[in-house]
ZAFI-291527 format. One line per field, with one value per residue (C-alpha): x, y, z. Coordinates in steps of 0.1 Angstrom, whole numbers. Last residue first. Layout:
<nodes>
px = c(X ...)
py = c(Y ...)
pz = c(Z ...)
</nodes>
This chain:
<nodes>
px = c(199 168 134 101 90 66 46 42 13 8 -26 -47 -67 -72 -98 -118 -133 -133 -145 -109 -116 -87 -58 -30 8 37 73 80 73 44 25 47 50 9 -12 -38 -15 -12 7 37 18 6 -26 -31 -67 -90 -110 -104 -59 -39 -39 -14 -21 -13 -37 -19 -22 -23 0 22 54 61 50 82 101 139 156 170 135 124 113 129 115 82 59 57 22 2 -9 -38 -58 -54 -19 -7 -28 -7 12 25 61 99 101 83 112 115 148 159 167 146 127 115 123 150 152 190 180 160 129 100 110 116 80 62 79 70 35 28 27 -7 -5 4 16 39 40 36 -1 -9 1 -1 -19 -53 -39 -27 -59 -82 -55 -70 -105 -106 -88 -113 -112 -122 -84 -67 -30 -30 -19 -51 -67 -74 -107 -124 -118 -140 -164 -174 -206 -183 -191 -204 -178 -195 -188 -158 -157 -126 -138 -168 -148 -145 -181 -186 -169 -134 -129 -153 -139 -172 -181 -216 -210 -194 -217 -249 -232 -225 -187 -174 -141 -153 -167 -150 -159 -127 -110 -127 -120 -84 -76 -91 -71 -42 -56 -64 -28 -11 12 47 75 62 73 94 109 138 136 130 144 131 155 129 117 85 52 34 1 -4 26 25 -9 0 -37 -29 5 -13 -40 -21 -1 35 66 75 54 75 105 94 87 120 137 116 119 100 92 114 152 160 174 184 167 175 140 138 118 91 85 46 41 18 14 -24 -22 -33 -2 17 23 62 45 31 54 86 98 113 134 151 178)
py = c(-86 -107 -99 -85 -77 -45 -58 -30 -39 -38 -19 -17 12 21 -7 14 13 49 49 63 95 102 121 127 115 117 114 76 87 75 111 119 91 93 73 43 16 35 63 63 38 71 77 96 93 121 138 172 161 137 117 88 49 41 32 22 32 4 -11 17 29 8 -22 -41 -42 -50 -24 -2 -5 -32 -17 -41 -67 -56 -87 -84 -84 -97 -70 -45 -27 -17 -33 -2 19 45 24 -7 -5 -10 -6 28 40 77 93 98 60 25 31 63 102 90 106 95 67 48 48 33 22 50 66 37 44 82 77 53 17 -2 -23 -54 -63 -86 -106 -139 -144 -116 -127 -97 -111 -105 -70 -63 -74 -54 -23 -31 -32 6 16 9 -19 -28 -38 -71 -69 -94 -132 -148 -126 -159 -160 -129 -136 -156 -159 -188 -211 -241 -254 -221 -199 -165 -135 -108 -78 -70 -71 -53 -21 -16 -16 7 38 42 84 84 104 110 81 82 67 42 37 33 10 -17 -21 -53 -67 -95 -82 -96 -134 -139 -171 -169 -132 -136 -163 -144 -115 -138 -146 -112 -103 -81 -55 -72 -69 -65 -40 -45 -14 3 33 65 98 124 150 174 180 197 180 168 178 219 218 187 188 224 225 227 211 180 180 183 154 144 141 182 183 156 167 206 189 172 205 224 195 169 145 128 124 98 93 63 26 -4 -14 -51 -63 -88 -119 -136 -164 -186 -209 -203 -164 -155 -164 -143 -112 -125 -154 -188 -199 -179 -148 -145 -111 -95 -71)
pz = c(193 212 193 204 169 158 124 99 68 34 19 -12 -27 -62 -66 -40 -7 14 52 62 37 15 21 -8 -9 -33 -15 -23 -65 -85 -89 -113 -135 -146 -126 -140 -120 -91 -74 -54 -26 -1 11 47 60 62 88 83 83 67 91 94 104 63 37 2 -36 -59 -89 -90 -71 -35 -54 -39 -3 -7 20 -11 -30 -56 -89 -112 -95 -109 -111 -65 -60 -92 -114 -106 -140 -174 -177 -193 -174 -166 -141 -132 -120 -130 -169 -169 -156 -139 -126 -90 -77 -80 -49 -66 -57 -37 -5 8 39 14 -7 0 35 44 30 47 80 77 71 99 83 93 124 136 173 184 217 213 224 202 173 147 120 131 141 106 92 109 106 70 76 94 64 40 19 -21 -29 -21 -40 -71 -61 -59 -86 -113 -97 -75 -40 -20 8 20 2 2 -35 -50 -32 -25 -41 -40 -61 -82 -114 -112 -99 -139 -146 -117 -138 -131 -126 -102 -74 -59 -27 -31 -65 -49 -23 -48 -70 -42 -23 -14 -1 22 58 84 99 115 102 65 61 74 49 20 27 24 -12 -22 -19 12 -4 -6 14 43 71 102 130 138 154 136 124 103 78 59 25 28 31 1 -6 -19 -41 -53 -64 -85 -98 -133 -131 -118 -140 -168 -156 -147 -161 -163 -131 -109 -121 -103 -76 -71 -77 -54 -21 -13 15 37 42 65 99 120 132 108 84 84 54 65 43 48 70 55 80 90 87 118 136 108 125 134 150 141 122 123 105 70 81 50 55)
</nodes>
């Protein structure tokens, strides 16, 4: 069910009347995380890397039935240009990381000539932050999670009574893929077709290009394009990632049920974010 909110609420009283689309999640039970059989799919399409070190194994939690209320989440990862918005409103830090912290940072797979791309510089004309040109509608990436639930609560409309938040794990993963645990929004068997991934576009495409890959509930990028923070630990001080890969994965590591920890603190072009807005709403 699709929600379009009102102006100046839903979490969009930040946003300067751009009220983004919320996808209404019902309350019940799901099935989350993975069982053998879908583990053992996600080796025979996935990496060396991944078979080598069994990733699946050792990350993702065991299939299991979880129940929650109902609750709203976008239906698109939030864009540089919305980002943009709150930046210019609040004063946050623009998405920015220098050589020095990104090497500090390890998992350097994208040297800092590729990160290039993506980081924001002042406006010539108006001397305010901006987003790198022609990436308007491309998911924001370059922030920790800490700047994310920023965001969210900026958006949240306080003074009407909803909050903002990142996705727990668990409502991200529903949302991903439905009330039956598909391995992908799309259903149990992989298409290149539907997502951004292995690098075929060689970096972030705008939010929502893959309709193909839209979930049961309607929400899109939820396999490729960029991984995404959520308000769940992982555990020794890390942050729960989950987004069903990115676009440089391989087709394992892009299903609902896929998930890793990374350090809260961590800014990378791998990592974007969407957000869960909790609605005071008459039946």
């Amino acid at each position: 069910m699709v929600f379009p909110g009102r102006a100046g609420a839903v979490c969009g009283a930040g946003a300067a009347g751009a009220v983004p689309s919320l996808i209404e999640i019902p309350a019940g039970s799901f099935w989350m995380g993975s069982g053998r059989a879908e583990r053992g799919y996600a080796y025979r399409i996935g990496s060396a890397a991944a078979r080598k070190y069994r990733w699946y194994d050792s990350w993702e939690l065991p299939r299991k039935r979880v129940r929650l209320p109902r609750y709203f989440i976008d239906r698109n990862l939030v864009t540089q240009s919305a980002y943009q918005r709150f930046v210019r409103a609040t004063g946050h830090r623009a998405p920015f990381i220098s050589p020095e912290n990104y090497r500090q940072q390890g998992y350097l797979v994208h040297p800092y000539s590729e990160v290039k791309r993506y980081l924001w510089r002042k406006d010539a004309s108006t001397g305010k932050p901006a987003h790198p040109r022609g990436l308007g509608d491309h998911p924001v990436v370059l922030v920790g999670r800490a700047d994310a639930r920023a965001y969210c609560a900026w958006r949240g409309g306080k003074r009407t009574g909803e909050r903002g938040r990142l996705p727990t794990e668990a409502e991200w993963e529903k949302a991903a893929r439905g009330v039956e645990g598909a391995y992908f929004p799309w259903g149990s068997r992989f298409d290149p077709s539907r997502l951004n991934h292995g690098y075929r576009y060689k970096g972030t495409t705008p939010a929502g290009a893959f309709p193909g890959g839209v979930s049961p509930y309607g929400a899109l990028d939820m396999a490729g394009n960029v991984f995404e923070w959520t308000g769940s630990d992982f555990g020794k001080g890390r942050a729960v990632m989950k987004g069903g890969g990115s676009w440089d994965d391989a087709p394992g590591i892009t299903r609902a049920a896929a998930r890793h920890g990374r350090d809260p603190k961590a800014r990378h072009l791998l990592f974007g974010f969407r957000c869960v807005c909790e609605v005071r709403r008459k039946e």
